[in-house]
C-alpha positions in Angstrom: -20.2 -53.9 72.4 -19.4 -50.3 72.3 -17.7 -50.2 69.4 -20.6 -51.6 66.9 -22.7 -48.3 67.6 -19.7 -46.2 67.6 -19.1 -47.4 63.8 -22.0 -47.7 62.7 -23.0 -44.1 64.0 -19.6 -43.0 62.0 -21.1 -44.8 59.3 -24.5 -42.7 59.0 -23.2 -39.3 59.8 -20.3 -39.8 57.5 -23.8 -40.6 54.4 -25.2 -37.6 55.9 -22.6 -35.2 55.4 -22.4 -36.8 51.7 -26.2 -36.3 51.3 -25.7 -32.7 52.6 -22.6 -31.8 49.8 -25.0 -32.4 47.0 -28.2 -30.5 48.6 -28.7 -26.4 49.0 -30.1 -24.1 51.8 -32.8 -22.2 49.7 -35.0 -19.7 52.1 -34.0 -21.9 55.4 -35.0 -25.3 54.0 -32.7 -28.1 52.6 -33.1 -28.5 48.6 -31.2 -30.8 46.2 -28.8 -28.8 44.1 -28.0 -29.1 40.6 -25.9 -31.6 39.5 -21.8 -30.7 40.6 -20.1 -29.7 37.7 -16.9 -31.2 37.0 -14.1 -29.7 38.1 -12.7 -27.2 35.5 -10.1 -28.4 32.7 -7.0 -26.0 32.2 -7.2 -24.8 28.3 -3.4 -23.3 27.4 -3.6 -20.2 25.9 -3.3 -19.8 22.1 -0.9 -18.9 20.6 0.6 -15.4 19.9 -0.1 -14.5 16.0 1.9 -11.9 14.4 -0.6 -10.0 12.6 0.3 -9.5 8.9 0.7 -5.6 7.3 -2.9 -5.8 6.5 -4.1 -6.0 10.0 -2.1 -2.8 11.0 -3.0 0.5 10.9 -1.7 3.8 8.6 2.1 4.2 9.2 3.2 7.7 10.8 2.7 10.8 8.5 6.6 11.2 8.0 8.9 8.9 9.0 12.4 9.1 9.0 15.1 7.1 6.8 18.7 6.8 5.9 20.1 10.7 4.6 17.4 12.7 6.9 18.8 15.5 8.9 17.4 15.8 12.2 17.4 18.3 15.1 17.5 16.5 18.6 16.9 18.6 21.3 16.9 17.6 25.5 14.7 19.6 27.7 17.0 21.3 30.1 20.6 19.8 28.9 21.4 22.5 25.9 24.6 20.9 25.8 23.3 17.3 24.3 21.0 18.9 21.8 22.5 18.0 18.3 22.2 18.1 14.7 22.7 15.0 13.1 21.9 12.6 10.0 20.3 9.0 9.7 23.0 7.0 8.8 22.9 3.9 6.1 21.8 1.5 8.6 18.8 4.0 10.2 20.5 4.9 13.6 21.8 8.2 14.8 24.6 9.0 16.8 23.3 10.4 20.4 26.0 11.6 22.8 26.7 9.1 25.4 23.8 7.3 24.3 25.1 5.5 21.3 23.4 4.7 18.0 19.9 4.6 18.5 17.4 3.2 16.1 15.1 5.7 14.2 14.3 4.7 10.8 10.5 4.2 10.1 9.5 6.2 13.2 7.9 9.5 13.4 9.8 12.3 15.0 7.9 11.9 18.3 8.7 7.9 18.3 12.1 8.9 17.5 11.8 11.4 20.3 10.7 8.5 22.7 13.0 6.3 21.6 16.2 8.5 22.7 14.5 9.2 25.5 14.4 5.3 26.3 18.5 5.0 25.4 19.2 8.3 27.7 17.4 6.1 30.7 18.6 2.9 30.1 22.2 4.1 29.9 21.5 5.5 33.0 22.3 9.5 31.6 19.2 11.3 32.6 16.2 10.1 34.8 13.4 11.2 33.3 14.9 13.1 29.9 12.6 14.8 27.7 13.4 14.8 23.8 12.4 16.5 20.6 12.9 15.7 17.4 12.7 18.0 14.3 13.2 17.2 10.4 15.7 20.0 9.0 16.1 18.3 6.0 14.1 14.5 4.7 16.3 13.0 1.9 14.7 9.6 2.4 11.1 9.7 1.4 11.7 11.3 -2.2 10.1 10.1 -5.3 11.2 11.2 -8.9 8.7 11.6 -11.5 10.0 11.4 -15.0 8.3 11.3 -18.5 5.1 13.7 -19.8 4.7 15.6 -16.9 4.5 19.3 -16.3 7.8 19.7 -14.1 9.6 16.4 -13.8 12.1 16.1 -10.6 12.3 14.4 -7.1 9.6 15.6 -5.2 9.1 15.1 -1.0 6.2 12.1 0.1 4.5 11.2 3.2 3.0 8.1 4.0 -0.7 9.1 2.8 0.5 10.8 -0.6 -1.2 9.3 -3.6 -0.3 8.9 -7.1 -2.6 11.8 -8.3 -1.2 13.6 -5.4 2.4 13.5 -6.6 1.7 14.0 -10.3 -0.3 17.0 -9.2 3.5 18.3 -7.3 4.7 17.2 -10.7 2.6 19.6 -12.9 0.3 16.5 -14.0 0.5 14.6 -17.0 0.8 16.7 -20.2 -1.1 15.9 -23.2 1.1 13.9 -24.9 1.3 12.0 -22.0 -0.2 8.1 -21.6 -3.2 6.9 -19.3 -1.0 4.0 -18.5 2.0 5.1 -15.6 4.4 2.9 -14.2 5.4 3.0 -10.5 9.3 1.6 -10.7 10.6 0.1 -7.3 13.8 -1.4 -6.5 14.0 -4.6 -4.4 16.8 -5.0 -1.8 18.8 -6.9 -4.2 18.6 -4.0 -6.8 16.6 -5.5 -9.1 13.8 -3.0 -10.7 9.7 -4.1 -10.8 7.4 -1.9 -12.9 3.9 -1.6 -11.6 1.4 -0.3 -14.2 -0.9 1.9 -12.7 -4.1 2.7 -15.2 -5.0 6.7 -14.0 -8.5 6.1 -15.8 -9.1 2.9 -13.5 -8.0 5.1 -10.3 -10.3 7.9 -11.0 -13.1 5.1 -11.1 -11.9 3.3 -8.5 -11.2 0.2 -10.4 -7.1 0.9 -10.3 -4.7 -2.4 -10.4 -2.5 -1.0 -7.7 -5.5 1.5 -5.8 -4.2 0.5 -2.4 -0.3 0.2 -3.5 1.5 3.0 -1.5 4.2 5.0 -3.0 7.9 4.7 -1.3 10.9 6.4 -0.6 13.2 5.4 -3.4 10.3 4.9 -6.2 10.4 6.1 -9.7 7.1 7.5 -11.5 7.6 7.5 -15.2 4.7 8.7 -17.3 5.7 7.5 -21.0 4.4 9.0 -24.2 0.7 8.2 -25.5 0.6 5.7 -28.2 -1.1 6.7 -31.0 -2.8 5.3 -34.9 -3.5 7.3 -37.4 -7.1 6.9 -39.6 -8.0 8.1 -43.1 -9.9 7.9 -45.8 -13.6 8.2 -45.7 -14.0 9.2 -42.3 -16.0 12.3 -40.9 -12.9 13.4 -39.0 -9.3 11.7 -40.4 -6.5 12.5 -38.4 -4.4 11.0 -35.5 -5.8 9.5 -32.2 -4.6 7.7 -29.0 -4.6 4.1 -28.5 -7.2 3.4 -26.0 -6.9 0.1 -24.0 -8.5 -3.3 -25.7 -9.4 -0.6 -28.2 -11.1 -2.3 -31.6 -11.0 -0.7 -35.0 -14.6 -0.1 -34.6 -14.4 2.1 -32.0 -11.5 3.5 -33.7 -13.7 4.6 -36.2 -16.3 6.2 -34.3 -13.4 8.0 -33.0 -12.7 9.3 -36.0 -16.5 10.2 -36.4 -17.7 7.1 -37.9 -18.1 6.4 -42.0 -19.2 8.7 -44.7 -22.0 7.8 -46.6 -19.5 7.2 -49.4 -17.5 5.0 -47.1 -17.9 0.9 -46.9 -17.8 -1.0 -43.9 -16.5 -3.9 -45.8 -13.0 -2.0 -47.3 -11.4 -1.1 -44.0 -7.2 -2.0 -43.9 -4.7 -1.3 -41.6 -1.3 -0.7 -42.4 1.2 -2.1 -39.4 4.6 -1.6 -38.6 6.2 -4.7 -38.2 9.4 -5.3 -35.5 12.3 -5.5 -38.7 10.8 -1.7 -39.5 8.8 -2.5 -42.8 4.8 -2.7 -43.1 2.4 -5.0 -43.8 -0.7 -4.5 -45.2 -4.3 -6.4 -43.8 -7.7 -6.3 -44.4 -9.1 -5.4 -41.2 -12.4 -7.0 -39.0 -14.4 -4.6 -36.9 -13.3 -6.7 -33.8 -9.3 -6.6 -34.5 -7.7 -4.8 -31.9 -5.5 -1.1 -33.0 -1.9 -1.2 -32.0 0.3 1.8 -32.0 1.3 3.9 -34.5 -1.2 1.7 -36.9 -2.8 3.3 -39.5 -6.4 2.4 -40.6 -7.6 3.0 -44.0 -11.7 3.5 -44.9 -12.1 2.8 -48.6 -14.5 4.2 -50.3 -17.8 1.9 -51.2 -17.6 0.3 -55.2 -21.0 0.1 -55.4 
């Protein structure tokens, strides 16, 4: 007989206590809460990217490569401070350190980066290094062709192209508009970039953002020219403008005399075995180098 209440008193404090898990004590007084959320559902993480060259930032000022000479200097041991050269494969020798890495790094990652060998080889507990460039062999660039004073001439990493022609002397006048930035893959093989100066100073440059490198070769080749006569106010020899037409070859030239006809215009065009060939031109034709144009005078 006892039992029954016993149970069935279990029974109504045990729906209490559930009644009570979904209710709130607001300012003393028992309120239904919100509904329970369910419980929370692990996510994994996402995966680590490796951001691309675009999504990182400017590259050191200088950085160091195979053929620099460096100073290495540690704060307090005189007798470990040493001269040395970055070999082939972009380490330097550090005594009782080993090669440590250093090409690509500035001098004060360089600096760090001994630093880091000297601890973990368990030389010095708290070392102190400085790196200085003596001499930088690696980031060199030689600029060949129409310029003022070709040569090989020092980069850093923010030098432009106008920047090293500018070292160079700049581009003479019988120099092109059209450069070629000349860069050697690691297999050897060479891959011209033409780089319009015209388009750069307007900001509409093929290769604006391409940044020179260590190892590159500028050539500035010789302007192409044609050559115009006849009746023309100013006959003579011009350069060969880009997607230049023999119209605005003409006006060039200074445009057509009064005695001149727009309908007897020829151009006389070297052809690859050496000899010429003789056409009757259309304002629209393009002008290729070393053509020559030819205004005739009107019959009529």
């Amino acid at each position: 007989m006892l039992t029954q209440p016993k149970q069935w008193l279990g029974r109504g404090f045990r729906r209490r206590v559930a009644s009570v898990a979904v209710m709130g004590w607001v300012g003393g007084w028992l309120v239904p809460s919100a509904t329970a959320a369910p419980p929370p559902v692990a996510v994994p993480p996402a995966p680590a990217t490796q951001p691309d060259d675009r999504d990182r930032g400017p590259g050191p000022l200088l950085q160091l490569g195979p053929g620099d000479t460096i100073a290495i200097q540690v704060y307090g041991q005189p007798d470990m401070s040493s001269t040395v050269y970055v070999a082939d494969d972009g380490t330097v020798s550090v005594p009782l350190a080993g090669n440590v890495p250093v090409s690509g790094l500035s001098p004060a990652e360089a600096g760090k980066s001994i630093e880091a060998s000297l601890k973990n080889h368990k030389i010095l507990v708290d070392p102190h290094v400085t790196v200085t460039v003596t001499q930088t062999r690696s980031q060199r660039v030689s600029v060949l062709g129409q310029v003022g004073t070709p040569g090989r001439y020092a980069i850093e990493s923010n030098t432009s192209i106008f920047d090293l022609l500018a070292q160079a002397g700049g581009v003479s006048a019988t120099g092109s508009d059209v450069i070629y930035i000349i860069r050697q893959d690691k297999d050897g093989r060479e891959t011209r970039y033409p780089v319009d100066l015209k388009g750069l100073a307007s900001g509409n440059g093929t290769v604006l953002t391409m940044a020179l490198k260590g190892g590159d070769s500028v050539f500035v080749p010789k302007a192409e020219h044609f050559s115009i006569y006849g009746e023309v106010q100013q006959p003579g020899r011009f350069r060969v403008e880009p997607g230049m037409t023999v119209i605005e070859a003409i006006a060039k030239a200074g445009g057509i005399t009064l005695r001149g006809s727009t309908r007897r215009v020829e151009i006389k065009r070297k052809l690859p075995d050496g000899s010429y060939s003789t056409v009757k031109a259309k304002f629209g034709d393009l002008v290729q180098p070393e053509d020559v144009i030819h205004v005739k005078e009107s019959i009529f």
